[in-house]
C-alpha positions as a LaTeX table, in Angstrom:
\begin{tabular}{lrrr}
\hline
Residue & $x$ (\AA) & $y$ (\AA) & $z$ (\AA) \\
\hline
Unk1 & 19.47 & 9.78 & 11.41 \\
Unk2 & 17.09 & 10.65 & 8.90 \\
Unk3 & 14.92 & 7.59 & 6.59 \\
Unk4 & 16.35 & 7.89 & 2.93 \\
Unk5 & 13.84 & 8.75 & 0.34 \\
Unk6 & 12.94 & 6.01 & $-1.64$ \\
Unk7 & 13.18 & 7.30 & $-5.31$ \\
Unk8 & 12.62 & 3.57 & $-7.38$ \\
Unk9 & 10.11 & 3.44 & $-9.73$ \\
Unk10 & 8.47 & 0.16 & $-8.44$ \\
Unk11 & 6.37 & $-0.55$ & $-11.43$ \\
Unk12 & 8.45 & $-3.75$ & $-12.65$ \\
Unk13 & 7.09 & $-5.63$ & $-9.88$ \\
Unk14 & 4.00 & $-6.04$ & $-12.13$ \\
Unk15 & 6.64 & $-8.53$ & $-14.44$ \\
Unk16 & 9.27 & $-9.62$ & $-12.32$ \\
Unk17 & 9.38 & $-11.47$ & $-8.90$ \\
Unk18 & 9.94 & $-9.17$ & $-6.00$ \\
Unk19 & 13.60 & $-10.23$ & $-4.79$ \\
Unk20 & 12.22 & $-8.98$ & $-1.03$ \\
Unk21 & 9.37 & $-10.49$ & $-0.39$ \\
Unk22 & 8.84 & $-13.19$ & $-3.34$ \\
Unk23 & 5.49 & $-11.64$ & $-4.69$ \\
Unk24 & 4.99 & $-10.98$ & $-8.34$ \\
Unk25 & 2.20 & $-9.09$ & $-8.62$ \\
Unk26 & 1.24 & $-9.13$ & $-11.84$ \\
Unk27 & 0.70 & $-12.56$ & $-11.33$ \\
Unk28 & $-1.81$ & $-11.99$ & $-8.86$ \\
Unk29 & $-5.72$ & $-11.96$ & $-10.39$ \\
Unk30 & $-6.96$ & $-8.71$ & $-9.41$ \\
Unk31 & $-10.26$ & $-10.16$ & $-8.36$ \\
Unk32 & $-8.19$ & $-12.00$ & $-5.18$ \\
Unk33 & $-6.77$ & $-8.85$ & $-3.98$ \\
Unk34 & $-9.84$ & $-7.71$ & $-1.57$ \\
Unk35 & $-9.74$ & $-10.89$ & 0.03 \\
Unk36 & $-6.09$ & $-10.80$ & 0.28 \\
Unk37 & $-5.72$ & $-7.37$ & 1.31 \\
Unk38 & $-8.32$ & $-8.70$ & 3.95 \\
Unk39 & $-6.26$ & $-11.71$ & 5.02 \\
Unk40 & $-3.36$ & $-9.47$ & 5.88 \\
Unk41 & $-5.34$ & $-7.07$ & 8.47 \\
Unk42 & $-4.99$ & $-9.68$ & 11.25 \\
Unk43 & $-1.55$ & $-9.95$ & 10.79 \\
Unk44 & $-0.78$ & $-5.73$ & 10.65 \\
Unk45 & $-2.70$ & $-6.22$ & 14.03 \\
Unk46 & $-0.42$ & $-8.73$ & 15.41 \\
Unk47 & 2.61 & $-6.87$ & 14.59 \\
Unk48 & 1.60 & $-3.87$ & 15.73 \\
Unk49 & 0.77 & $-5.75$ & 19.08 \\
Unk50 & 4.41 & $-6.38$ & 19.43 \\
Unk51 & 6.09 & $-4.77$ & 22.53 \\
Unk52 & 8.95 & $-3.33$ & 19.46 \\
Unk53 & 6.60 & $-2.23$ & 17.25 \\
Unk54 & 7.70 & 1.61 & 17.65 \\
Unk55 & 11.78 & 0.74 & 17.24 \\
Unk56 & 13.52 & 0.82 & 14.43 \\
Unk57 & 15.54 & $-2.14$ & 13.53 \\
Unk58 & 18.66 & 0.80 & 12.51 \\
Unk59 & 18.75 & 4.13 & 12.52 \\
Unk60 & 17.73 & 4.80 & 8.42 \\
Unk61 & 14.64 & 1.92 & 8.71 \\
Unk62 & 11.69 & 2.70 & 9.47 \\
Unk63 & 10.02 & 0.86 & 12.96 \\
Unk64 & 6.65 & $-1.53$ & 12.45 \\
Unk65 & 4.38 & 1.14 & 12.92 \\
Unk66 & 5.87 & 3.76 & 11.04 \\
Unk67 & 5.55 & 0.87 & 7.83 \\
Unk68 & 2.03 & 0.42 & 9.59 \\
Unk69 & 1.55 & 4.36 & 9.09 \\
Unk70 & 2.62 & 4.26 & 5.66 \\
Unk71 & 0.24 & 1.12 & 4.76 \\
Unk72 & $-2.24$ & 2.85 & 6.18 \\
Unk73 & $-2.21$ & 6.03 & 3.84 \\
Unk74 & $-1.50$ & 3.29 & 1.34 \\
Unk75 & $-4.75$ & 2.11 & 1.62 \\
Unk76 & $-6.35$ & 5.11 & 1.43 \\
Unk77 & $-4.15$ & 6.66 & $-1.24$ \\
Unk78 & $-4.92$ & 3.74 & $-3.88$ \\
Unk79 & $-8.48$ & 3.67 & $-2.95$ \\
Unk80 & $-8.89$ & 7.09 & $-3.72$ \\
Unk81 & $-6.69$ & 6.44 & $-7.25$ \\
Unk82 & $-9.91$ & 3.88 & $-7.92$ \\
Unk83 & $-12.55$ & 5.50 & $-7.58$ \\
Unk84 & $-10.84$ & 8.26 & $-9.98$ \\
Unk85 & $-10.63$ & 5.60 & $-12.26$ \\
Unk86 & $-14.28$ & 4.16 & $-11.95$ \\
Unk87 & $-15.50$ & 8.15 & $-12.37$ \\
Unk88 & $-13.30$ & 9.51 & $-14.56$ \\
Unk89 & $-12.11$ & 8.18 & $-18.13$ \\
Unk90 & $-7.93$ & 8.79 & $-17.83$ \\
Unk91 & $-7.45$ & 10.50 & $-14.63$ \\
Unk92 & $-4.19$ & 12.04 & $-13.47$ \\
Unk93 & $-3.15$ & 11.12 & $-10.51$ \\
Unk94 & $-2.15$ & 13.49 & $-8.13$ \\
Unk95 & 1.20 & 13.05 & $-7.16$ \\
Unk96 & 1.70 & 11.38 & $-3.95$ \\
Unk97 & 5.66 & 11.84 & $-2.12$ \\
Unk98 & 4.94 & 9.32 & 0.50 \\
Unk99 & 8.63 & 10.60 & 2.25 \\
Unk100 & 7.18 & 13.48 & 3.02 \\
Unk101 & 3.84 & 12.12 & 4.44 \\
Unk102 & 5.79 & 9.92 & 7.02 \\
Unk103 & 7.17 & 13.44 & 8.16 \\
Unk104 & 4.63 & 16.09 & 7.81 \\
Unk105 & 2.14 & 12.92 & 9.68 \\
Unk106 & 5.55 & 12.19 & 12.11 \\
Unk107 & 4.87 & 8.13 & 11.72 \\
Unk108 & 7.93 & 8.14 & 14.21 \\
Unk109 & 5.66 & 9.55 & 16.85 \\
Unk110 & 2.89 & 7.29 & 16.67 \\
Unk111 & 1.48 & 5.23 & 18.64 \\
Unk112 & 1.13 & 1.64 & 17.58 \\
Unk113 & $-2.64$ & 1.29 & 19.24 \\
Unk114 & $-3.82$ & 3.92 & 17.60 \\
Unk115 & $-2.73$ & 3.16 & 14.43 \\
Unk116 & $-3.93$ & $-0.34$ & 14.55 \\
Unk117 & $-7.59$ & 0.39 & 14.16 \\
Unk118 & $-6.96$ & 3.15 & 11.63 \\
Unk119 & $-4.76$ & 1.08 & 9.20 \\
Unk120 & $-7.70$ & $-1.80$ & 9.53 \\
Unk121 & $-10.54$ & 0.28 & 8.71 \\
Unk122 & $-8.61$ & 1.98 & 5.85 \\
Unk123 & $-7.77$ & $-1.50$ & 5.06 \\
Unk124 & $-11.46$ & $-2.44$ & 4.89 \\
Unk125 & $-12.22$ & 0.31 & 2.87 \\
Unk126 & $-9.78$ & $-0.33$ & 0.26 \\
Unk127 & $-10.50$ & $-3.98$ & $-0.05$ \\
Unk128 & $-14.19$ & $-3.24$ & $-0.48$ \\
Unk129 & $-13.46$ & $-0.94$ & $-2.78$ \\
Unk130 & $-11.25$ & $-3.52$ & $-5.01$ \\
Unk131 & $-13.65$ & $-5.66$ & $-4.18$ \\
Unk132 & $-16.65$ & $-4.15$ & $-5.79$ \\
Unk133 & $-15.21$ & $-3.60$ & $-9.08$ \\
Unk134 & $-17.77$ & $-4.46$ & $-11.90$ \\
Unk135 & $-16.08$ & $-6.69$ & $-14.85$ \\
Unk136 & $-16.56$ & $-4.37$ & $-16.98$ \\
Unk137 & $-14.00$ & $-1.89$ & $-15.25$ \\
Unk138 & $-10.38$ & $-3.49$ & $-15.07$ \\
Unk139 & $-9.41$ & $-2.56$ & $-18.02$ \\
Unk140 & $-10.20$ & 1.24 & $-17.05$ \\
Unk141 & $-7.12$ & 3.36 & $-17.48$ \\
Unk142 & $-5.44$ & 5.90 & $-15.21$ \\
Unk143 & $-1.93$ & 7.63 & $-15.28$ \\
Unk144 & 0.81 & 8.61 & $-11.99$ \\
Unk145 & 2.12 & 11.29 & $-12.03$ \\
Unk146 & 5.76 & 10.36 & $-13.34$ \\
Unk147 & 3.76 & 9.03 & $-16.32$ \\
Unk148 & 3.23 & 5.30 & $-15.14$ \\
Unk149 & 0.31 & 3.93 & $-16.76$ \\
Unk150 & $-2.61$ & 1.59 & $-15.05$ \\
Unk151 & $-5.43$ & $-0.31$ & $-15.93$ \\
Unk152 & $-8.08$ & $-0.62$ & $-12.81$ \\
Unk153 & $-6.17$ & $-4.27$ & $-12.75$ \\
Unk154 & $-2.44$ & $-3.24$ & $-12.74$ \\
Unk155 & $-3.22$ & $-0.84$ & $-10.36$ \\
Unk156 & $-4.69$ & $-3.32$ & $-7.72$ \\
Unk157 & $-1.59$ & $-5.86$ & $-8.78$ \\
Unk158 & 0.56 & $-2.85$ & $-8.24$ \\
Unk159 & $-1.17$ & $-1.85$ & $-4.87$ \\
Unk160 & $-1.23$ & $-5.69$ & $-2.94$ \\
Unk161 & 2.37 & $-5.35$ & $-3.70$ \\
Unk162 & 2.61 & $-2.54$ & $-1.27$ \\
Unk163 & 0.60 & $-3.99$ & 1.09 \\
Unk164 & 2.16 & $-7.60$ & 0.94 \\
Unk165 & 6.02 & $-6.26$ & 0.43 \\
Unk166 & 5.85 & $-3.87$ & 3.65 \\
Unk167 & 4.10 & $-6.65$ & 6.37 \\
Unk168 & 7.51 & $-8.36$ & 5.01 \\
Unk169 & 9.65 & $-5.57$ & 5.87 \\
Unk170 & 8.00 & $-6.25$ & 9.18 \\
Unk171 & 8.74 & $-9.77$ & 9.65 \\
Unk172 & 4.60 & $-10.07$ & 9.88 \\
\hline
\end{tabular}
């Protein structure tokens, strides 16, 4: 049985508390999300250590490592949205379907030891990346595609959301 797209507009977590995993992101200083995106690596590991990591809870959720997968190109995917908005005044962001990622990369197939290493060096990248941001540049601006606005600061509120909300999906 085939994953169902995920067609929410996710923004709101930047206001409200995340009824999933408790987080409100907008809450979060945008400065702390380096070292929390950091913090987390350890436990993508362990969960991706786990002899289940490749099943799937039911047939229309995804298994630990295809969440893994997607965290992974998470990481990279928001990292690249940065830097656009450290070089560029306004960017457009190209539009990223992360449905059809998980099948044109086939997360299902993957295998949780190689995907460990990738998602933490991705996730070192990113956080670095956050983490280097001069104080001058959170109030930068950028734009989604759909039309979803985001300051250098929403956008790493928006993105620990991802990162924090999925190793709950996980039970990590």
């Amino acid at each position: 049985m085939d994953i169902e797209p995920d067609g929410k507009d996710w923004t709101w977590v930047l206001s409200e508390r995340c009824p999933e995993c408790g987080l409100v992101s907008g809450e979060v200083p945008a400065r702390d999300v380096a070292r929390l995106v950091e913090a987390d690596l350890p436990r993508w590991e362990a969960v991706l250590r786990r002899p289940d990591a490749r099943e799937r809870p039911d047939p229309t959720t995804w298994s630990p490592t295809e969440y893994a997968c997607h965290v992974r190109d998470v990481f990279v995917t928001f990292e690249g949205r940065l830097r656009l908005m450290l070089d560029e005044d306004d960017p457009l962001f190209a539009n990223w379907d992360q449905d059809v990622t998980a099948v044109e990369d086939d997360y299902a197939s993957q295998r949780p030891e190689d995907v460990a290493p990738r998602l933490v060096a991705a996730g070192r990248s990113a956080a670095a990346a956050f983490g280097a941001v001069p104080d001058d540049a959170w109030g930068r601006m950028g734009r989604r595609s759909n039309g979803s606005f985001f300051t250098v600061e929403t956008l790493a509120q928006y993105f620990v959301h991802d990162v924090v909300h999925h190793l709950h999906d996980v039970a990590g």
